[in-house]
N, C-alpha and C positions, 0 to 999 in steps of 0.2 A: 250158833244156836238161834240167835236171831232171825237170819234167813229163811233157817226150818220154820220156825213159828210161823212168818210170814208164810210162805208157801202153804204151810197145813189151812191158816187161817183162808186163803185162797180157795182151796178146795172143800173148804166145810160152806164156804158163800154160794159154790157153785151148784150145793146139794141140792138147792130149793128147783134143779130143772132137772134134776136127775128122774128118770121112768123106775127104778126100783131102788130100794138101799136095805144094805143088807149087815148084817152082825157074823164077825168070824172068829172065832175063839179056836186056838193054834198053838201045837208044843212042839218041839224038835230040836235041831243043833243050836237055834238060832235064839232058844229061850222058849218061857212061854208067859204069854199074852193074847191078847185080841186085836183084829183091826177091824174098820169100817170100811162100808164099799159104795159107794155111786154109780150103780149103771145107768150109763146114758144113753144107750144103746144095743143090741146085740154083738156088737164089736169094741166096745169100751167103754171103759170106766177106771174111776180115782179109789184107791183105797189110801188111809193112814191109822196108825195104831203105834203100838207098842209092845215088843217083845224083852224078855229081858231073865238071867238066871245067872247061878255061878256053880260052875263047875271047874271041878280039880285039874290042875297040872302037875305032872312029874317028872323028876330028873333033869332037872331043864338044867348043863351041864357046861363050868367054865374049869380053865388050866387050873383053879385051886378049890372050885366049891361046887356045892349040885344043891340046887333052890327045888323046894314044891312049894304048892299054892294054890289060888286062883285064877281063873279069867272071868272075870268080871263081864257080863253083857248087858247092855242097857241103850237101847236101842228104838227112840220112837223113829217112824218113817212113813214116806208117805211116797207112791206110786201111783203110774200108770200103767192099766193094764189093759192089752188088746188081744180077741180072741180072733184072729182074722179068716176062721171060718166059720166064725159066730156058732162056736159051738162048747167043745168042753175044754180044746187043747188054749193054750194060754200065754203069749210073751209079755213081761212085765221089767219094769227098770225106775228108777227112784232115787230117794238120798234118803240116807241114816243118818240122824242127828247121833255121832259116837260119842257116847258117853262111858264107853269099856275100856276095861287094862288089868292089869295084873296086882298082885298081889301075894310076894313070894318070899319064902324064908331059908335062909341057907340051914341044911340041916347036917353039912357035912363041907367043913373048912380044911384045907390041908395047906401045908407049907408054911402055915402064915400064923407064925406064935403072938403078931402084937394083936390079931381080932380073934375079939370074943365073941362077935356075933353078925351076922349080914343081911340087911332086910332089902326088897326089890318091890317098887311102886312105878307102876307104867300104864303109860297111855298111848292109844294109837294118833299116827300124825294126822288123820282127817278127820277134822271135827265134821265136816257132815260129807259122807262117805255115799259114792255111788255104789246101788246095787240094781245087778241084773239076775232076773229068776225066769223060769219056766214052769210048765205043768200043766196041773188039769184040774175043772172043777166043776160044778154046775153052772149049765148056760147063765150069762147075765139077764137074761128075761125071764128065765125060771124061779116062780116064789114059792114059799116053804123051805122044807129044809133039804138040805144038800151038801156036798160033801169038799174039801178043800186038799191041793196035794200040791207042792212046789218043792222046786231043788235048782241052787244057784249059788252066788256069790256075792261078798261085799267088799269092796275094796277100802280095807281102812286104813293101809297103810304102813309104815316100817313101826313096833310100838318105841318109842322115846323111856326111855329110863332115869329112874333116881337113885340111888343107892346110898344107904342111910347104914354104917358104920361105927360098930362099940368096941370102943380101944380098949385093950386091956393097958389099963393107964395111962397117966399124958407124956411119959417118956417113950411111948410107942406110938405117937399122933406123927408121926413122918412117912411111918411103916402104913400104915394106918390111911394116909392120904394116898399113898402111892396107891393102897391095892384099891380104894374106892377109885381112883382113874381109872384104871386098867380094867377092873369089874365092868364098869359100866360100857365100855366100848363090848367088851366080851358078851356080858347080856342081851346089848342091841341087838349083838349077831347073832345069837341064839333063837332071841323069839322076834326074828324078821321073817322067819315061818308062817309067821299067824299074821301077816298082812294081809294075805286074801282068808277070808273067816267063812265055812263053809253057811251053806245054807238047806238045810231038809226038814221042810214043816211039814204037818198034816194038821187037819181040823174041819171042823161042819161049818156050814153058811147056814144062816136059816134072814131069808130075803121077805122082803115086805114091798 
C-alpha cells in the first residue's frame, strides 16, 4: 500500500505540466467510483482514482458445505494510458492497490454433526495487483464533456482464506479442527476463479 501511495503521489506532482485534466465518474464490474486524468498529450496520459462495491456470490461449493456472500471491491489505482492514434481507441495498464475479498457463510453443512456453523473471510494474494484494460473514450485534447468505455483485467491473484469454525461443544473441537483444515484448502480451490477479476466500466469525462 505504501508503494501505491507513492506512485499516486508521483503522478498527482506530475499534473502541474499536464495540457488538460480531466474528472471521470465510472460504474461497472469493477465497482463504482471516479478517477482523475492527466493528459499530457494526444497520445498520453496518467489517470488514478478509485473504484469500489460489493456484490453477491453463490454456491461457492466444498465436499461438506456451499457458502454465499460477498466480494468485496476496493480498489484505488492509478494508470497509464496511451491513445496511439491519438484519437478515441485506448491501451492502458497500472496497479490496484487490492483491498478486496470475500466474505462468506456456510448456509448448508452436511456430514459434519460437531459444526454448527462455518464462516469464510478472504483476501487476494496481491496487494497491489496489475491491471491491463482497453477501449474508447474522448480524445485526450478534447475539453467538455465526453464519454468513457473500458474492458480488461486485474490480476489479483489466487484469494487466501480463514475459516472461522462454531463447534457444537468442546468435545467436538478435534472434529471441528479437522474440517477447518480441509475447508480451507477446499475454499482456496474454489474461489481461485476469481483471480483474474473482470473489468467493464463506462462513465463521462468532462475535461478542463
Amino acid at each position: 500500500m505504501r508503494k501505491f501511495c507513492v506512485v499516486a503521489l508521483l503522478a498527482c506532482a506530475t499534473s502541474v505540466h499536464a495540457s488538460s485534466f480531466g474528472v471521470i465518474p465510472q460504474a461497472g464490474l469493477a465497482g463504482y467510483g471516479a478517477t482523475v486524468q492527466w493528459g499530457f498529450t494526444p497520445y498520453l496520459a496518467v489517470t488514478a482514482g478509485y473504484t469500489g462495491g460489493d456484490f453477491s456470490v453463490r454456491n461457492v461449493e466444498t465436499d461438506d458445505a456451499t457458502y454465499d456472500g460477498d466480494i468485496r471491491l476496493r480498489n484505488p489505482q492509478v494508470l497509464l494510458n496511451w491513445a496511439p492514434f491519438g484519437g478515441h481507441f485506448r491501451l492502458s495498464g497500472g496497479l490496484v492497490a487490492s483491498n478486496s475479498g470475500f466474505d462468506l457463510v456456510a448456509t448448508d453443512i452436511q456430514n459434519q454433526p460437531a459444526v454448527e456453523r462455518a464462516d469464510v473471510s478472504a483476501s487476494f494474494a496481491n496487494d497491489l495487483a496489475p491491471i491491463l484494460t482497453l477501449g474508447f473514450e474522448s480524445p485526450l485534447q478534447q475539453k467538455g464533456f465526453g464519454y468513457h468505455l473500458s474492458a480488461g483485467v486485474v490480476f489479483a491473484g489466487k484469494p487466501e482464506a480463514n475459516v472461522s469454525v462454531t463447534c457444537r461443544g468442546p468435545v467436538n473441537q478435534a472434529a471441528c479442527d479437522q474440517f477447518t483444515a480441509s475447508e480451507r484448502k477446499e475454499i482456496e480451490d474454489e474461489l481461485s476463479k476469481y483471480q483474474f477479476l473482470p473489468v467493464l466500466q463506462a462513465g463521462l469525462i468532462f475535461r478542463m
